[in-house]
N, C-alpha and C positions, 0 to 999 in steps of 0.2 A: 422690447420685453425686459420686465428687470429680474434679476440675478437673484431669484430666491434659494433659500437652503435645500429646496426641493429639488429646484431646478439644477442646480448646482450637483447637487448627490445623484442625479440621473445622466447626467453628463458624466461626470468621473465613473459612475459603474461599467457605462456603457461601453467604456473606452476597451483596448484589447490590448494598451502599454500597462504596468506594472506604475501604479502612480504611489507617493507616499508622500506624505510631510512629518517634520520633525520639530520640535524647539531645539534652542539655542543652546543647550548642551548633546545637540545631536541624539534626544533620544523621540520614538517613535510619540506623534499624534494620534495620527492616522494612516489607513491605506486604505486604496480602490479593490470593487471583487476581484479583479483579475490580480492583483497580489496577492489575495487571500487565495486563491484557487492555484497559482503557481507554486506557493511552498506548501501547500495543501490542508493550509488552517479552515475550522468554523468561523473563527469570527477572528478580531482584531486584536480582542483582551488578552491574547497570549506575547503581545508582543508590545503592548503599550507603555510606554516610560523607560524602555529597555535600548541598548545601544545596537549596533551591528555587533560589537563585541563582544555582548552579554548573550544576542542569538549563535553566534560562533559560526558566520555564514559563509568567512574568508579565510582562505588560509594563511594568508598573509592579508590581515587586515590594516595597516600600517598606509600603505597606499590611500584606501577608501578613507579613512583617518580624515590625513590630509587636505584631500580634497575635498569633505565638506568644511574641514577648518577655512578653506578660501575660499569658498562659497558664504559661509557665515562671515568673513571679514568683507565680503561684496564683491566678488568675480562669480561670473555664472559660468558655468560649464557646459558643453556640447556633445553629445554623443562619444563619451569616454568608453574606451572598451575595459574590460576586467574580469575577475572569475568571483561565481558565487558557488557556496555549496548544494544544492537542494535535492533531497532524499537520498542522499549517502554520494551523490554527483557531483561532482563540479565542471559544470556548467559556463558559457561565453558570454556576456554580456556586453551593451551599452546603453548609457548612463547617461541622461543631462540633468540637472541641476541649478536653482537659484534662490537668490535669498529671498525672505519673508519679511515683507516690512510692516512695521504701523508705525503708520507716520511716516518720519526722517529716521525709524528704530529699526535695524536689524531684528526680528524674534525669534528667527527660525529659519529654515530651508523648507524647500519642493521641491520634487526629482520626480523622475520616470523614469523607467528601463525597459529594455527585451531580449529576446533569449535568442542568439543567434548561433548558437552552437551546432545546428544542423548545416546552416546556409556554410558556415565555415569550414565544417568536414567535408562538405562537398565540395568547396572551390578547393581542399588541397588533398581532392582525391581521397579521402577517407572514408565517404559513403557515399551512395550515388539516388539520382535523382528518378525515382519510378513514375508510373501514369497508371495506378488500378482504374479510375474511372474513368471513361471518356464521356466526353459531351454527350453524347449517344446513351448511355447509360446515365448519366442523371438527366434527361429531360424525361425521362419515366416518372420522376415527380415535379408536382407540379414547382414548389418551389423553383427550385433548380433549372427547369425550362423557361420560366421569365430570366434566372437569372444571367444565364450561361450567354445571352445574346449583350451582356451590359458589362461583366466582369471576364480575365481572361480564365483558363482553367489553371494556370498557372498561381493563379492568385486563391483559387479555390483549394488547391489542394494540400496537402502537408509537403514539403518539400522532399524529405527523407524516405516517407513510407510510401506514398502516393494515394494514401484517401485522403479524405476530405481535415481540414484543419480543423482547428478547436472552434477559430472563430467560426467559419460556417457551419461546422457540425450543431452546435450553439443556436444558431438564429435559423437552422433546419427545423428543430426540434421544438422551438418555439412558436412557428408557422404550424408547425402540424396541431399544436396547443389554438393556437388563430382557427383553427379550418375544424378544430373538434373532431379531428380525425385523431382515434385509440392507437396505442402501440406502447412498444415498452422500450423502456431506455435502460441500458447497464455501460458501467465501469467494468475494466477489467485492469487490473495491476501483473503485470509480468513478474512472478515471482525470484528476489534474489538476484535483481537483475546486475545490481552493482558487484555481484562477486565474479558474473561473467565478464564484466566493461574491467574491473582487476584481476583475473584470471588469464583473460585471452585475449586483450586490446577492448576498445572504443569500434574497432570497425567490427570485429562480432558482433558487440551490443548493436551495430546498427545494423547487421544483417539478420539478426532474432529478431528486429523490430520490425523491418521491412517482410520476411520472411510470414511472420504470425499473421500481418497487418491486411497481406494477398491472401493468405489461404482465410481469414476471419472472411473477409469482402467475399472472396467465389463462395462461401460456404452461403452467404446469406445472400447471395445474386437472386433480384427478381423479387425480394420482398423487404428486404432491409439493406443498411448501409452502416460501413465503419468507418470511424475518425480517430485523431489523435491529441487527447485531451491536453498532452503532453508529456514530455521524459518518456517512462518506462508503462503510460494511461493509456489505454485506447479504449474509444466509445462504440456502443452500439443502438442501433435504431431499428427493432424489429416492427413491421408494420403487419405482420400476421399472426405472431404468437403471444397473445393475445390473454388468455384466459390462464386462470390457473394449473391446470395440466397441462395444457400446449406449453408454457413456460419449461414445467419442469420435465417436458419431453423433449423440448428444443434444447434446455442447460444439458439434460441427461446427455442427448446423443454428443451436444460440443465438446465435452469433456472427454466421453469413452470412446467415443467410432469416427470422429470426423475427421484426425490427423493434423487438427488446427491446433489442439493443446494435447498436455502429455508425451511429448516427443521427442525424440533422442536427435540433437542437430550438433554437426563435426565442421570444424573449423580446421584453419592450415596447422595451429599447434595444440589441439585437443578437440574435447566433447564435450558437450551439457545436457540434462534432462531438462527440457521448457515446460515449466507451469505456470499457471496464472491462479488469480481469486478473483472472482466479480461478483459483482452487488447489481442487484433488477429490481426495477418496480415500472408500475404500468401508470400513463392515464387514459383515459379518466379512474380507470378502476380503482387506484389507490391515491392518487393526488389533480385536484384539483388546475394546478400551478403550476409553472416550473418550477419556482425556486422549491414549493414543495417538493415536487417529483424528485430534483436533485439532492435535495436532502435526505431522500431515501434510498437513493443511491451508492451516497457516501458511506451511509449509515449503513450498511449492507454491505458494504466494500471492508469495511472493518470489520464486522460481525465475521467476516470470512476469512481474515488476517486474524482474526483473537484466536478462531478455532483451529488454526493451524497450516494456513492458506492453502493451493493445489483444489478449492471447491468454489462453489458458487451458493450466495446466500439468495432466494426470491422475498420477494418482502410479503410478508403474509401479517394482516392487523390484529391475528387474533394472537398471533405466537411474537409478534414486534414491536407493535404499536407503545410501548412502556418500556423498551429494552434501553438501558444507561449506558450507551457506549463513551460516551465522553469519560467515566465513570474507570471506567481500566484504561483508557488510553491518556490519561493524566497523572499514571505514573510511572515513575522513572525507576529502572533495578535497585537506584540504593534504596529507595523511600520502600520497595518491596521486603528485598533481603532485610531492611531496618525493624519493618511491620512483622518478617520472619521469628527474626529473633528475640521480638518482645512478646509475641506468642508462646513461644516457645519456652522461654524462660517462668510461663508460668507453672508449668511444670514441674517434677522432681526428675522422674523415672521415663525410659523411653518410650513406653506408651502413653503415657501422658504427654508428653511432649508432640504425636506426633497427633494424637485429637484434639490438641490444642490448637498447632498448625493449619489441620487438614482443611476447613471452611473457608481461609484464604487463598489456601494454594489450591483450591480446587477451582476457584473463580480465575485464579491466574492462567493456570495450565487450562481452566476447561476441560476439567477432567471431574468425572465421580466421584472416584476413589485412589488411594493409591497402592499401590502390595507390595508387600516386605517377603524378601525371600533370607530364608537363613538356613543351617543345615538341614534339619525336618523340616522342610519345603515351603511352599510360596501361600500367602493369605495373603486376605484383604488387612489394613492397614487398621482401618477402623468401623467400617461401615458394617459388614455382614464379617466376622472373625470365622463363620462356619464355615466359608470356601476354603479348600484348601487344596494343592496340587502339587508334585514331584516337579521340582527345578535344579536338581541334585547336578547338570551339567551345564548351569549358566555359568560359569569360572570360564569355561571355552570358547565363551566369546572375545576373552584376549586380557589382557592385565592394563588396559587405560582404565580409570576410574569412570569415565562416562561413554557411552554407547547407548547408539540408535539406528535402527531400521525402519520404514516407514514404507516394508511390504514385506517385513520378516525373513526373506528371502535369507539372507544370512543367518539367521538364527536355526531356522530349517535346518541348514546345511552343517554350523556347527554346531548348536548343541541343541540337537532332537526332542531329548526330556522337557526342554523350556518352552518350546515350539508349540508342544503339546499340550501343555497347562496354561500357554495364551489363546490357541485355539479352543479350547473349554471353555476359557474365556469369556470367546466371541469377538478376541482382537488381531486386529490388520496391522497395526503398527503399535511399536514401542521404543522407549526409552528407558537404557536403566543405571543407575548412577551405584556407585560401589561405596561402601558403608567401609572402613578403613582408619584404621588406628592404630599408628607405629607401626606403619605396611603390615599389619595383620588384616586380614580382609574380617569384619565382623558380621559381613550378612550385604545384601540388595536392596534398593530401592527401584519398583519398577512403575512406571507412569504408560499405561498402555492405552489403544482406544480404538474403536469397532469401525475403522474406517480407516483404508489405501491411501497412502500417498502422502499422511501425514507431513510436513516439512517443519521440523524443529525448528524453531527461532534461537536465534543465539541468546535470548533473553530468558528463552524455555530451558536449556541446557544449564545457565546459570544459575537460574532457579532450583530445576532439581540439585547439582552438584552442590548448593551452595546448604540442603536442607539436609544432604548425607553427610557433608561435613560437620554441621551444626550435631546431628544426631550423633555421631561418632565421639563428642566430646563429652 
């Protein structure tokens, strides 16, 4: 058979190692999907022409350095171990590598890698090895009953959590696509999961992971099945809910009544509150494809991170089908603060400055509007000026410049009057950033919104504080 470009790019996709090529000054060609799905890019353009150094993927890049320098002088390398960083993680790898020739000419390198940072917590006792499914319970599909008599389960499963791995979860999903059997597939991302793995150890994060992973799987026993896309990912595969309502009465109960998310989990030197965001869509009903379907997965997986994660987005064509997520998620805080402040500047006076702002930073936050609180109390910022309400004891919620609740609870408690003119409202959560100039406090910035559980992003918090101090000047 010969070696077409086809043929070739179906090979490399296929594959479930992390493949890449480089030229001759070590910077990126190319990579295979499963690179792209590891550090959890669209496409390849984000990192083409660029170094390891320029992605910032090592903490100590010096090492990797190196050794593609001797790879590019013609030694090839073997299963090297190392660390990378990927989504706020660092992560266990190995690495082989060799040169690229034409001709008698070195051009470039090839490498592949994989993520062994589970198999290695458990050989040193750091996390342990579960069994959620047995053979018994996957020959209930069919898939899975041809295969379990060919492959061991050991090999099926994720090693850490004990459902199903990414690769099978994968080529699950794509059988049912083969067989035209309807169901819906979602992501779900474990919110903030890097402040638990630096908060309370590596072996929490793996007991939140193991923990969520059994109660996700007994939640859907008998009609779906969960995997582990990877990191802090896990997948799911509903094979009855199905329809637009069933969806969002299955999302509804996961979140508030099933004890799988939203829930207070205590380790040997602390506690956390566990949330997640996920992204659904169905086929046939909304994609054709896999690749489609997963595209709308992802794309709903963000939609649910812009809005302040702790929810879940279902993909609906008539309110999604045109949504620009790439669009916010290509920018970086300075390029934002930057865009802030040229807004802003055009400007004289504080109200103009903050209608000038407001169209950006609404897209940012994902917010309406924003309200300013000053001694004669709290208004809209720019949109409706008529609202107006008694916030005469927001000062009590403490002398930091930024504060947030994201179930008011605290606000209730200390200062009642504010409480009260959120709940008018119609808002669940808030944040509010202090307006301050030569430690005189000159008034509030309040960013609120009609929905629990809110979880401010560190990018969110910057944002506001960065637009009170701007206003303050």
């Amino acid at each position: 058979m010969e070696m077409t470009v086809e043929l070739f790019d179906s090979i490399i996709n296929t594959s479930q190692d992390c493949v890449f090529w480089k030229d001759k000054d070590r910077r990126f060609l190319g990579v295979n999907q499963a690179f792209l799905d590891f550090y959890g890019f669209e496409s390849a353009d984000v990192l083409i022409g660029k170094t390891d150094e320029d992605m910032g993927w090592h903490s100590d890049p010096e090492p990797f350095k190196q050794d593609e320098l001797r790879v590019l002088a013609g030694m090839s390398t073997y299963k090297v171990q190392g660390k990378c960083m990927i989504r706020g993680e660092e992560r266990d790898i190995i690495a082989s590598k060799r040169p690229l020739y034409e001709g008698n000419r070195i051009i470039g390198l090839v490498g592949s890698f994989v993520d062994i940072t589970d198999v290695l917590r458990r050989k040193n006792g750091m996390g342990k090895s579960n069994i959620v499914y047995t053979i018994d319970k996957l020959r209930k599909y069919s898939f899975f009953d041809r295969l379990v008599d060919e492959v061991s389960l050991e090999e099926i499963l994720d090693p850490l959590t004990g459902i199903l791995s990414r690769s099978y979860a994968m080529q699950f999903v794509r059988s049912l696509i083969d067989e035209k059997k309807p169901f819906t597939f979602a992501m779900l991302d474990l919110d903030n999961f890097k402040f638990i793995n630096d908060s309370f150890g590596h072996g929490a994060g793996d007991t939140v992971l193991s923990t969520v992973a059994a109660s996700l799987a007994a939640y859907t026993e008998g009609f779906g099945l969960a995997g582990r896309f990877g990191g802090d990912e896990l997948l799911l595969i509903d094979l009855r809910n199905t329809g637009a309502d069933d969806k969002r009465a299955f999302f509804g109960s996961l979140y508030d009544d099933s004890g799988v998310l939203r829930r207070q989990m205590d380790f040997e030197n602390g506690s956390s509150y566990i949330t997640a965001t996920a992204g659904a869509a169905s086929y046939p009903e909304d994609a054709e494809d896999f690749d489609e379907l997963f595209a709308l997965i992802d794309k709903m997986l963000y939609l649910g991170k812009s809005r302040g994660r702790n929810c879940y987005s279902v993909y609906d064509p008539e309110k999604h089908k045109d949504i620009e997520i790439t669009k916010i998620a290509s920018r970086g805080i300075y390029t934002v603060m930057n865009r802030i402040r040229n807004d802003a500047e055009t400007a004289a006076d504080f109200s103009g400055k903050l209608h000038a702002v407001m169209p950006f930073v609404s897209e940012v936050l994902q917010i309406k509007d924003l309200y300013y609180v000053r001694e004669d109390g709290m208004m809209r910022a720019v949109k409706d000026s008529s609202f107006e309400a008694d916030a005469g004891d927001i000062e009590r919620l403490g002398t930091e410049d930024l504060f947030f609740d994201n179930q008011l609870e605290t606000v209730e408690k200390n200062s009642p009057v504010f409480y009260s003119a959120l709940k008018a409202g119609g808002f669940e959560s808030a944040m509010t950033a202090r307006i301050r100039k030569n430690d005189k406090t000159c008034g509030y910035l309040v960013c609120a919104v009609g929905r629990k559980y809110r979880i401010w992003q560190e990018n969110e918090c910057a944002v506001l504080y960065y637009l009170a101090q701007l206003l303050a000047e």
